[in-house]
N, CA, C and O atoms as a MOPAC input file, in Angstrom:
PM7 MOZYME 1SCF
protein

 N      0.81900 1    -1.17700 1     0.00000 1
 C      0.00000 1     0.00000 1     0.00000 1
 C      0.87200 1     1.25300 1     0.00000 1
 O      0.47200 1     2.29100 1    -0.52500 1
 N      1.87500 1     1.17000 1     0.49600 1
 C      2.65600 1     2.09500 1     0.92100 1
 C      3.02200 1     2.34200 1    -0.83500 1
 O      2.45200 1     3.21800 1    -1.48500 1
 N      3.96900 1     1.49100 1    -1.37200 1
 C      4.50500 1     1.66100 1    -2.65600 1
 C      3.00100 1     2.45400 1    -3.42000 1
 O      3.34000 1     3.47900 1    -4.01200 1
 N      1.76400 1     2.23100 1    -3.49300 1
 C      0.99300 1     3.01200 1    -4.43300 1
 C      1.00000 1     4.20300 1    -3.99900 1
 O      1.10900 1     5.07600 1    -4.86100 1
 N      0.90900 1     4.56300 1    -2.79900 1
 C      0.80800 1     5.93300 1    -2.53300 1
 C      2.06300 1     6.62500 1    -2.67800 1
 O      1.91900 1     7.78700 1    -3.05500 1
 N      3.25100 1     6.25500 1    -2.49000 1
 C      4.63400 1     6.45200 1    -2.87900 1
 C      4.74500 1     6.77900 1    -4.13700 1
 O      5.24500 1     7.85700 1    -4.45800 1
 N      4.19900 1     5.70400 1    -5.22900 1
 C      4.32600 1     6.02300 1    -6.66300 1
 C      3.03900 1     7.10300 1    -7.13800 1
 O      3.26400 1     8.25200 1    -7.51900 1
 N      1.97400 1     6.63900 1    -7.06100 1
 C      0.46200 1     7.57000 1    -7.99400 1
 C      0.42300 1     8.50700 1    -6.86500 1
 O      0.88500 1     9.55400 1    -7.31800 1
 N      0.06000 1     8.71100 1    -5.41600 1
 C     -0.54000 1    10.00400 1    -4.97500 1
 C      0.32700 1    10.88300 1    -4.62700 1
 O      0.04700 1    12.07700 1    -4.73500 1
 N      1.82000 1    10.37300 1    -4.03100 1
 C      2.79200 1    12.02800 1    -3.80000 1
 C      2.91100 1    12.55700 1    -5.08200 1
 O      2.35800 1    13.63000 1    -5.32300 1
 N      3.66000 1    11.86900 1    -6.10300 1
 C      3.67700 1    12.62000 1    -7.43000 1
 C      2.98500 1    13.30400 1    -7.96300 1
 O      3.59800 1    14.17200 1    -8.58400 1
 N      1.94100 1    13.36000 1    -8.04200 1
 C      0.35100 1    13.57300 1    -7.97800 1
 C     -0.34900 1    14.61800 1    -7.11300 1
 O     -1.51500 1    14.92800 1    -7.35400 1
 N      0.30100 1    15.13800 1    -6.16500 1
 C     -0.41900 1    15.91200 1    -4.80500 1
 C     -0.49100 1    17.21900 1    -5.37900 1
 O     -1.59100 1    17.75900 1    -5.26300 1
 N      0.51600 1    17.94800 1    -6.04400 1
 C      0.16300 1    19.09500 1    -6.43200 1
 C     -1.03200 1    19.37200 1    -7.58000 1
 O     -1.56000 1    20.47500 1    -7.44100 1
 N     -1.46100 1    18.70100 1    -8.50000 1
 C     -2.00700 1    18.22400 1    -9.12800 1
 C     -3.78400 1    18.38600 1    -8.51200 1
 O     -4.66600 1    19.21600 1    -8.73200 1
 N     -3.71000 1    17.15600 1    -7.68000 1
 C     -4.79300 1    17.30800 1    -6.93300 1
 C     -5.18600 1    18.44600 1    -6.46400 1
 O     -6.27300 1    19.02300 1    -6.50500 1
 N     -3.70700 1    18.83100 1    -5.79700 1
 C     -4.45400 1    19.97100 1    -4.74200 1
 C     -4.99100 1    21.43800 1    -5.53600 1
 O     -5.91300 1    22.12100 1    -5.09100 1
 N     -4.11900 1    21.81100 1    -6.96200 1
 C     -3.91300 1    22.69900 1    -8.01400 1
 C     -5.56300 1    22.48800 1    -8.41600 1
 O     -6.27700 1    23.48700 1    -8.50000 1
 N     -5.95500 1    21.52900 1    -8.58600 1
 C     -7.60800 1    21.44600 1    -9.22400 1
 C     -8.44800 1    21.23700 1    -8.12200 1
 O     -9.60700 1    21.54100 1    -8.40100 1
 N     -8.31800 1    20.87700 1    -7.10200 1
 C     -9.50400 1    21.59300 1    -5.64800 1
 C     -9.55800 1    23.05200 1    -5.68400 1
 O    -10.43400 1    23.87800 1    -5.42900 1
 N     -8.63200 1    23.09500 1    -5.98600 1
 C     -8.47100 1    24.70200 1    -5.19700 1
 C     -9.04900 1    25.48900 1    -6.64200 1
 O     -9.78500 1    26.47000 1    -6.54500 1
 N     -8.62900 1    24.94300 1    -7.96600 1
 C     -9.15200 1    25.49200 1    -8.84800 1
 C    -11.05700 1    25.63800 1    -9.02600 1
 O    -11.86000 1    26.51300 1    -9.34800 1
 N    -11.09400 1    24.07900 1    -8.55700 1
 C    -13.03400 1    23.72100 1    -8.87200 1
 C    -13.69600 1    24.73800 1    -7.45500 1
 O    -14.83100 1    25.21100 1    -7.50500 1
 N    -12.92300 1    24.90800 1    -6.45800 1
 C    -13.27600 1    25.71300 1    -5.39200 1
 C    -13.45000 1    27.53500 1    -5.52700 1
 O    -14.16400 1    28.35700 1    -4.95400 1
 N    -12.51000 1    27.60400 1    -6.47900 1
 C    -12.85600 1    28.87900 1    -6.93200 1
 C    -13.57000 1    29.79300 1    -7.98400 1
 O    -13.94500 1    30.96300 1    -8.06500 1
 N    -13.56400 1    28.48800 1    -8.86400 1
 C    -14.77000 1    28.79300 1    -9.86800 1
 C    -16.27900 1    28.16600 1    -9.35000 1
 O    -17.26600 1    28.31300 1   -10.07100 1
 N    -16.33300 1    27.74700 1    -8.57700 1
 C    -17.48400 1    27.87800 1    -7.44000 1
 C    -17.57200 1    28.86700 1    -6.80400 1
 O    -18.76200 1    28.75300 1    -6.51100 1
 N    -17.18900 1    30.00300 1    -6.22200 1
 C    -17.28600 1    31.10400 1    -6.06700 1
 C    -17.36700 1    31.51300 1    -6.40500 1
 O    -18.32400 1    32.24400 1    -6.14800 1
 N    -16.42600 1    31.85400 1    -7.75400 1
 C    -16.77800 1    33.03700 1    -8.60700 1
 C    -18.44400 1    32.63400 1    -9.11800 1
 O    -19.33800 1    33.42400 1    -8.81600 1
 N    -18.62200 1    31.95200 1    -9.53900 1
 C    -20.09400 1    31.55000 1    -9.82600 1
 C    -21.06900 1    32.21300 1    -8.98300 1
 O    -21.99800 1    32.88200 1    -9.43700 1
 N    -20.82300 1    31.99900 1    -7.60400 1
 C    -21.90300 1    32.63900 1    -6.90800 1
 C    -22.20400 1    33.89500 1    -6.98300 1
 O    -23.29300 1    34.46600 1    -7.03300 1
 N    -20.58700 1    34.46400 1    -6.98700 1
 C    -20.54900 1    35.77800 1    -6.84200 1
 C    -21.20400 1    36.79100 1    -8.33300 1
 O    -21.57900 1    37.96400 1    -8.35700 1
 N    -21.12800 1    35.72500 1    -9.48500 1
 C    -21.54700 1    36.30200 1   -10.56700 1
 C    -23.26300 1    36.26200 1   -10.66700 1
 O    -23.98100 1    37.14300 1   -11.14000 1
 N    -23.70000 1    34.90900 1   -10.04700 1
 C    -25.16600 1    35.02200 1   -10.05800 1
 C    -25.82200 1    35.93300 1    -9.10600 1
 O    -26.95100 1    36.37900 1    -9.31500 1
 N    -24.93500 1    36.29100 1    -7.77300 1
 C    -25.87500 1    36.95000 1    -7.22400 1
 C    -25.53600 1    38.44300 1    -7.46200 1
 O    -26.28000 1    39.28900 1    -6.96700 1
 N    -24.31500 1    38.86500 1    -8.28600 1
 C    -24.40200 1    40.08100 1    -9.27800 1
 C    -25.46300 1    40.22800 1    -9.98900 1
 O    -26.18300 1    41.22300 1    -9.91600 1
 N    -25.68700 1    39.13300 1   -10.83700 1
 C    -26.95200 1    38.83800 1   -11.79200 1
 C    -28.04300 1    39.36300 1   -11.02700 1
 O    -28.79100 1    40.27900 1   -11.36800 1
 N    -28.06600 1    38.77600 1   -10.07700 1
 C    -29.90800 1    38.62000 1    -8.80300 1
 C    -29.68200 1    40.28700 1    -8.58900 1
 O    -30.54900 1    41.14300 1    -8.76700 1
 N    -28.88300 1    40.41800 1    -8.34400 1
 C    -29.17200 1    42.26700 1    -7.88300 1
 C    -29.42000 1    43.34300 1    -9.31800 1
 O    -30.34700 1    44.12100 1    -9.54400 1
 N    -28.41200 1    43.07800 1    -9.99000 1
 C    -28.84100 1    43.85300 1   -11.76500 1
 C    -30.20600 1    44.14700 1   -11.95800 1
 O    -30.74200 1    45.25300 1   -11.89400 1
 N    -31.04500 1    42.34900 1   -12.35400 1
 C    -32.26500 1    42.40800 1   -12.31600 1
 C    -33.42600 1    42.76900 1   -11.22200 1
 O    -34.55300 1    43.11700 1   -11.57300 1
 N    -33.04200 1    42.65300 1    -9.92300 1
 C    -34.32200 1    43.41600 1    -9.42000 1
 C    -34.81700 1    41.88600 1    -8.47400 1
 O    -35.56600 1    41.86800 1    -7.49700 1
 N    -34.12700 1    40.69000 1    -9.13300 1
 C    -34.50600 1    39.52000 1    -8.07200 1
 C    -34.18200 1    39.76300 1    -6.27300 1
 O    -33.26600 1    40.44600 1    -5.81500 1
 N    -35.21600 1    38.99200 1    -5.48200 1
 C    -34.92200 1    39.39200 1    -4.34500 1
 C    -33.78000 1    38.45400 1    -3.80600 1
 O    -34.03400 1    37.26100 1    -3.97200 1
 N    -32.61100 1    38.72000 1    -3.21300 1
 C    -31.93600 1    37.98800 1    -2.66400 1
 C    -32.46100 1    36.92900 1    -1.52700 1
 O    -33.43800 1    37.03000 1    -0.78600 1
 N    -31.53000 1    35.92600 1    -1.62900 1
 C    -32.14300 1    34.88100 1    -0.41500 1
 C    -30.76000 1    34.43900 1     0.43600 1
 O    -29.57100 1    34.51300 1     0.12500 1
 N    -31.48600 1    33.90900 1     1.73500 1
 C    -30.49300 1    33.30600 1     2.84600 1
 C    -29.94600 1    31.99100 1     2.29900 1
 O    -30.25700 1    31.38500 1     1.27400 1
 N    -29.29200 1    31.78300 1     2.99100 1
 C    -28.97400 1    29.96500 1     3.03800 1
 C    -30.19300 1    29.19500 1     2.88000 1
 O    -30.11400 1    28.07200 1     2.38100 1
 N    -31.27400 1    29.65100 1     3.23500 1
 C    -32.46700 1    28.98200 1     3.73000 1
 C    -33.58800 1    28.93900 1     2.46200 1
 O    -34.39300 1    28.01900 1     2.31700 1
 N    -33.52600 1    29.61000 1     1.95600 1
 C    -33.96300 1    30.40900 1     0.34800 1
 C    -35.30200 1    31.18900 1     1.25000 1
 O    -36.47300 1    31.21800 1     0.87300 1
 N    -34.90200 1    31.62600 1     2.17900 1
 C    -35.98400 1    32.89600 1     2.62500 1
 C    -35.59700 1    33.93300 1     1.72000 1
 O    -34.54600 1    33.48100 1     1.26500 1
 N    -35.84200 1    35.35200 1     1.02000 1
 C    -36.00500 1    36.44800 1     0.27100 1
 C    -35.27500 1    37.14600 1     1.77700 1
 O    -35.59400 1    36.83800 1     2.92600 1
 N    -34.35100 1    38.03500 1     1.41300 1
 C    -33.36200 1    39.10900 1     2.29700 1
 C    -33.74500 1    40.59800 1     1.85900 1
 O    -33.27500 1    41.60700 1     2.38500 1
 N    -34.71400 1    40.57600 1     0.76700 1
 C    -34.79700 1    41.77900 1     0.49800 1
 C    -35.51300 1    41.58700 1    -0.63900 1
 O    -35.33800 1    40.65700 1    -1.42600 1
 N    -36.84200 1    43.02200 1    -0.80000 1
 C    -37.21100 1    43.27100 1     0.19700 1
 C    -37.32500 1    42.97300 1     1.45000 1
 O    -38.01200 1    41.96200 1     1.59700 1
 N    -36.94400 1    43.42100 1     2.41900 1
 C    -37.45100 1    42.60600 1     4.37300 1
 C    -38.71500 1    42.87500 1     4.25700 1
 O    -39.38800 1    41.84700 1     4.33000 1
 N    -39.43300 1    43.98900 1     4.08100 1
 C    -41.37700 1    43.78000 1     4.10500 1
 C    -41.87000 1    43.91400 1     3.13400 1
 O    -41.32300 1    44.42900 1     2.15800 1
 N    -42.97800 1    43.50100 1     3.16400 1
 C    -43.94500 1    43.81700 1     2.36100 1
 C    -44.45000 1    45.49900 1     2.07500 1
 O    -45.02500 1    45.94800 1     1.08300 1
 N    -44.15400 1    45.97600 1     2.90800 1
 C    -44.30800 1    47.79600 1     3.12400 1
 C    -43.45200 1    48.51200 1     2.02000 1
 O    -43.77700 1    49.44000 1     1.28000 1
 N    -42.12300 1    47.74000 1     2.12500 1
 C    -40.99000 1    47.91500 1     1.11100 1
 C    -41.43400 1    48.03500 1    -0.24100 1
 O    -41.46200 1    49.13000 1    -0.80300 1
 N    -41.85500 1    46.75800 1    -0.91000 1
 C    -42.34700 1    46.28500 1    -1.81200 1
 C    -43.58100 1    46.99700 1    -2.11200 1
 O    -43.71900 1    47.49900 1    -3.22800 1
 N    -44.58600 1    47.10000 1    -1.13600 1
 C    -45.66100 1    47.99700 1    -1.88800 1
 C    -44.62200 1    49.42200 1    -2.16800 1
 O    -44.22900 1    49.51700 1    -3.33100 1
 N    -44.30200 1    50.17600 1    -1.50200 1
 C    -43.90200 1    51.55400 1    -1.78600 1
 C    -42.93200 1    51.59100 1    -3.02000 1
 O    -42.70500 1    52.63400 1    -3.63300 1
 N    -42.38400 1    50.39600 1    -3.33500 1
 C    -41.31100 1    50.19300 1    -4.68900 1
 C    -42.67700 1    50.11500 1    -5.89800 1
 O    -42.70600 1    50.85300 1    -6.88300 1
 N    -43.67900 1    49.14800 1    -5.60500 1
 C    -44.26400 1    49.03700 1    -6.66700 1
 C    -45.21800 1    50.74600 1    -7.01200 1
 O    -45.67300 1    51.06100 1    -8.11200 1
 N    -45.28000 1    51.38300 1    -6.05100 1
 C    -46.08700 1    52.82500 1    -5.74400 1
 C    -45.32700 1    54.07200 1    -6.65800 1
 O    -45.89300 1    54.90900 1    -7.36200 1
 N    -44.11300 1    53.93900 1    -6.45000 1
 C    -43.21600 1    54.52500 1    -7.02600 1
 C    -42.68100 1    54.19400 1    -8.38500 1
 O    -41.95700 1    55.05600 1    -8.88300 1
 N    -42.90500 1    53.09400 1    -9.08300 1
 C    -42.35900 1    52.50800 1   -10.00000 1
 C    -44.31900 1    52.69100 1   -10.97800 1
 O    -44.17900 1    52.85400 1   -12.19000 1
 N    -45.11300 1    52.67600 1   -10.72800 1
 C    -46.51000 1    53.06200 1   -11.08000 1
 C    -46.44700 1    54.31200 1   -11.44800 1
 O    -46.32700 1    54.56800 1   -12.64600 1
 N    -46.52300 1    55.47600 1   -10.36100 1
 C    -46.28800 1    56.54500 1   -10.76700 1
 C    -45.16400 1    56.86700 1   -11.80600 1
 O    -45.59500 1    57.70200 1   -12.60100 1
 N    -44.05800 1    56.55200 1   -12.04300 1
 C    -43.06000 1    56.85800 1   -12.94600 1
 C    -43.72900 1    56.19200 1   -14.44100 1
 O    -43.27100 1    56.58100 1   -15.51500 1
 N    -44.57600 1    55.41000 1   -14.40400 1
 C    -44.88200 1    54.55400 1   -15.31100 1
 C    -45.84400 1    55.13800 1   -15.78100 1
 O    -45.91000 1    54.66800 1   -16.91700 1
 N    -46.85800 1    56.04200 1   -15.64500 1
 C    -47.81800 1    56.93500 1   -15.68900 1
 C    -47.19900 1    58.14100 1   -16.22900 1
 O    -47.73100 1    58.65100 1   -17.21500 1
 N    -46.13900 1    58.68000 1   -15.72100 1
 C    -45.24700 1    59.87500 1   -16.14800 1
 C    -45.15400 1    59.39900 1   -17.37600 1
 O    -45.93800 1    59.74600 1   -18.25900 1
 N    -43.80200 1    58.21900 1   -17.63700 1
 C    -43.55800 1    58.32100 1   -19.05100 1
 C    -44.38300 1    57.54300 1   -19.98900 1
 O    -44.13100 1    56.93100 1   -21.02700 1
 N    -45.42800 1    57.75300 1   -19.31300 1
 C    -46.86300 1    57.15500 1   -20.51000 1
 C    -47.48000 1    58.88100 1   -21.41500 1
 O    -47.62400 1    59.15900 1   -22.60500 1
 N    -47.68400 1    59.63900 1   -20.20500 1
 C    -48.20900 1    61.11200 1   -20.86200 1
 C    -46.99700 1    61.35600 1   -21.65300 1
 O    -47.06100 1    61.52000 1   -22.87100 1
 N    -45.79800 1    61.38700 1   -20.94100 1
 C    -44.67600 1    61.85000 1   -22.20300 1
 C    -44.18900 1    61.57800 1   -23.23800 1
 O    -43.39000 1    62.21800 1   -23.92100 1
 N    -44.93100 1    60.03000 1   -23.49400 1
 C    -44.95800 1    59.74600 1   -25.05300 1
 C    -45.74800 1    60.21800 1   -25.35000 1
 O    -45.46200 1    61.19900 1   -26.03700 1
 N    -47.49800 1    59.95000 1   -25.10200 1
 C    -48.50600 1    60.50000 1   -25.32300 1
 C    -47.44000 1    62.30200 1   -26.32600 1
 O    -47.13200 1    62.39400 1   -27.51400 1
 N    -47.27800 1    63.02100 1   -25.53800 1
 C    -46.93800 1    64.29500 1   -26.03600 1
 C    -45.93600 1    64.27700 1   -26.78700 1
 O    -45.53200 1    65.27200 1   -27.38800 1
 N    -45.40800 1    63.13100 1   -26.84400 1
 C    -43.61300 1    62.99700 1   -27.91600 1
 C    -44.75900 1    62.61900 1   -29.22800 1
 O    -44.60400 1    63.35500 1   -30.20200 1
 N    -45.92800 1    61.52600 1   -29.37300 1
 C    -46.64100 1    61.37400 1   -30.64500 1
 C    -47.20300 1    62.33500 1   -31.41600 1
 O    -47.23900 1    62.48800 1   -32.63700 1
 N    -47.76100 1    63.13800 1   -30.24200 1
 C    -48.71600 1    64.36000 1   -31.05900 1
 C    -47.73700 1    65.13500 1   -31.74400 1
 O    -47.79200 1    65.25200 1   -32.96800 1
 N    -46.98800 1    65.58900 1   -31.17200 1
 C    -45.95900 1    66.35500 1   -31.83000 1
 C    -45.58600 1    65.33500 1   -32.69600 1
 O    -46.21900 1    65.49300 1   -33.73900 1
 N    -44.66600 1    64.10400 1   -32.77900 1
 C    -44.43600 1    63.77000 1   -34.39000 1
 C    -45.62200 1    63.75600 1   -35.16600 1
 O    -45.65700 1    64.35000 1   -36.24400 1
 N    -46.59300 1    63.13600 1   -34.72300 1
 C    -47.58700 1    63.67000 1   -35.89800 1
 C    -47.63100 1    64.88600 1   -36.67800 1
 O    -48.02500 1    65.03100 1   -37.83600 1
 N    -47.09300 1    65.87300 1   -35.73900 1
 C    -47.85800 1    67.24300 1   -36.47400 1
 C    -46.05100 1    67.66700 1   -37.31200 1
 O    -45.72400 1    68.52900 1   -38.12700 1
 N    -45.45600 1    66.84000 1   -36.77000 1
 C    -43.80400 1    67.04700 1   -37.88000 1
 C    -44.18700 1    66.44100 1   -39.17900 1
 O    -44.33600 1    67.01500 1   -40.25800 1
 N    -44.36100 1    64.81000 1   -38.81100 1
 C    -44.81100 1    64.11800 1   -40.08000 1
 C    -46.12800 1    64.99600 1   -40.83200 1
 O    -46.05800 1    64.91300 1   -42.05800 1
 N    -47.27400 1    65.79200 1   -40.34600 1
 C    -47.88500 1    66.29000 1   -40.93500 1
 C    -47.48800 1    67.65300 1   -42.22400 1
 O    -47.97800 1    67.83800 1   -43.33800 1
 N    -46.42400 1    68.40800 1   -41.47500 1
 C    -45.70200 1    69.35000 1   -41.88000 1
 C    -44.93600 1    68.69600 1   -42.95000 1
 O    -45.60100 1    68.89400 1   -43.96600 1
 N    -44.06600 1    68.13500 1   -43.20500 1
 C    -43.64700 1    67.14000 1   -43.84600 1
 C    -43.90600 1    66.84400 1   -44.87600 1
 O    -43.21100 1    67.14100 1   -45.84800 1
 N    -45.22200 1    66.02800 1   -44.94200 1
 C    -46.18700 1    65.31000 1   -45.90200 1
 C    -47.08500 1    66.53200 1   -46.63200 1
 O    -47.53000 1    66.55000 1   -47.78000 1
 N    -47.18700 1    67.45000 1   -45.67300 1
 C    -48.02100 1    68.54100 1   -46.58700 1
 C    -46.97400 1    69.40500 1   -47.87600 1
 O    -45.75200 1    69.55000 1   -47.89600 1
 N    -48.12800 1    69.90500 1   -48.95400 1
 C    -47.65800 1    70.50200 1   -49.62300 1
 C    -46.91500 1    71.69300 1   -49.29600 1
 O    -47.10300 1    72.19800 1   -48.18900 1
 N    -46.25600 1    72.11300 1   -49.94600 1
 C    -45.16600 1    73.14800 1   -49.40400 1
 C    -46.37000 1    74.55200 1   -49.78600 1
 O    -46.43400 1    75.46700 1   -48.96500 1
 N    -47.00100 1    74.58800 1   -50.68900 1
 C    -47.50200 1    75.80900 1   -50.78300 1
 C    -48.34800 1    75.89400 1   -49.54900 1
 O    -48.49400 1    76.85200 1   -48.79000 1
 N    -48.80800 1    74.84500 1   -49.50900 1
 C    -50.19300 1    74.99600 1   -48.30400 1
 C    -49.44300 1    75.38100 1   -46.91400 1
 O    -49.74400 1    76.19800 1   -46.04300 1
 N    -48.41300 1    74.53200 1   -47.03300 1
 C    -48.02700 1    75.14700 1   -45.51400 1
 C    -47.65400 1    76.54200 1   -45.44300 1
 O    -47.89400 1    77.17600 1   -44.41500 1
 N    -46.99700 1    77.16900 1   -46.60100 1
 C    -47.00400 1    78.48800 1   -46.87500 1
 C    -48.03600 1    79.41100 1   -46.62800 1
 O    -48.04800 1    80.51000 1   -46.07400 1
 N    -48.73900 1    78.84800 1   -47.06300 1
 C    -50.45800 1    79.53700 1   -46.72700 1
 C    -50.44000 1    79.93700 1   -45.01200 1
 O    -50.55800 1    80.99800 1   -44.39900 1
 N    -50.22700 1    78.48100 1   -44.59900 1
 C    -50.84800 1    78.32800 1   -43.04100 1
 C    -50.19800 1    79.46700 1   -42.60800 1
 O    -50.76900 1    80.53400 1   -42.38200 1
 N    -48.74900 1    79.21400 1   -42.46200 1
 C    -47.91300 1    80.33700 1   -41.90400 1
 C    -47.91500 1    81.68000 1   -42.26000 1
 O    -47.40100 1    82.59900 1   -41.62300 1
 N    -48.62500 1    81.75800 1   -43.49300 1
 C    -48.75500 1    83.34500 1   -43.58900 1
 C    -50.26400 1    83.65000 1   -42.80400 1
 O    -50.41100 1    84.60700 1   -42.04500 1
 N    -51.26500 1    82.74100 1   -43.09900 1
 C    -52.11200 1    82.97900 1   -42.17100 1
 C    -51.95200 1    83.38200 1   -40.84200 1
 O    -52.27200 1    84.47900 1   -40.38500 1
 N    -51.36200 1    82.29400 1   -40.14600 1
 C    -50.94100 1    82.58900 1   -38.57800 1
 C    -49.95500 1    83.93000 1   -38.51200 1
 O    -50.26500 1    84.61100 1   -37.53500 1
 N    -48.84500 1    84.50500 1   -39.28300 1
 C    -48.05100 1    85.77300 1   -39.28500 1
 C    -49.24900 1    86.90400 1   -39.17400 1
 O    -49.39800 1    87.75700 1   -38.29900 1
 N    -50.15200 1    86.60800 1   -40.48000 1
 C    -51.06700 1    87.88300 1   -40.44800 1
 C    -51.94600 1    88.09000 1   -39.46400 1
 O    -52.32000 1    89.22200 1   -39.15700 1
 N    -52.54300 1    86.51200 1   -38.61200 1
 C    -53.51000 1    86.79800 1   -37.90800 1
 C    -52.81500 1    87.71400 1   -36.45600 1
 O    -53.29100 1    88.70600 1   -35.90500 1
 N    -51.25400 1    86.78300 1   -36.05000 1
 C    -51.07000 1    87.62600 1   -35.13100 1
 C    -50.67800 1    89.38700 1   -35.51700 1
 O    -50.76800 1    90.19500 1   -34.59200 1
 N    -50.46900 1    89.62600 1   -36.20300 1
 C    -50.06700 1    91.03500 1   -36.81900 1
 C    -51.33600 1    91.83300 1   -36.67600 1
 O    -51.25300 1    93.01300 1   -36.33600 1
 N    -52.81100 1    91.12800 1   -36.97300 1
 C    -53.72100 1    91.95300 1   -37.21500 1
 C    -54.23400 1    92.00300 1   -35.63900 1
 O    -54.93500 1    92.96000 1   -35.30700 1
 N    -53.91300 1    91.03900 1   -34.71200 1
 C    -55.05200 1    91.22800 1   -33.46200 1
 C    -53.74500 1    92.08600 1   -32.92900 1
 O    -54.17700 1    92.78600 1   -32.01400 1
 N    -52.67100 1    92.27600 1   -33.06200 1
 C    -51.50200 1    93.03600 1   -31.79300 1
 C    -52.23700 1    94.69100 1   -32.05100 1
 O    -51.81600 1    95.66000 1   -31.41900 1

């Protein structure tokens, strides 16, 4: 017994120990990259236990979803107002050049005549 371990495992020890230590650290890094991942996206972190670490309440979570609603409402009107306006570019645009000529002399004269 002695002679196998003499010949295959001392020769061998750095070896071994070079790829524990290697499979041990790309096991970490792993974790450390998924739970980079879990925070990026917005997933809730968990314990050892797979309890959720965060949000801690439910209070949390409503006031995230309260805040994230309202912002969502904001940039709903502000497309709303980014369309109308391209419409009325694409309208300008698509119209004939004389006509729009028209318009704008209309609108020059009308304000000229009420000042």
């Amino acid at each position: 017994m002695d002679d196998i371990a003499a010949q295959t495992i001392i020769p061998n020890l750095p070896w071994m120990l070079g790829l524990g230590l290697a499979i041990g650290l790309v096991a970490v890094v792993g974790w450390v990259f998924t739970t980079w991942l879990r925070i990026k996206h917005g997933y809730p972190l968990e314990n050892s236990w797979g309890m959720a670490i965060h949000p801690r309440t439910d209070r949390e979570a409503a006031e995230r979803i309260k805040l994230l609603t309202s912002e969502n409402a904001q940039l709903r009107a502000e497309i709303g107002s980014i369309k109308d306006r391209l419409e009325n570019v694409e309208r300008i645009v698509t119209d004939q050049p004389s006509k729009l000529a028209r318009e704008i002399d209309a609108l020059t004269l009308d304000k000229g005549g009420n000042a």
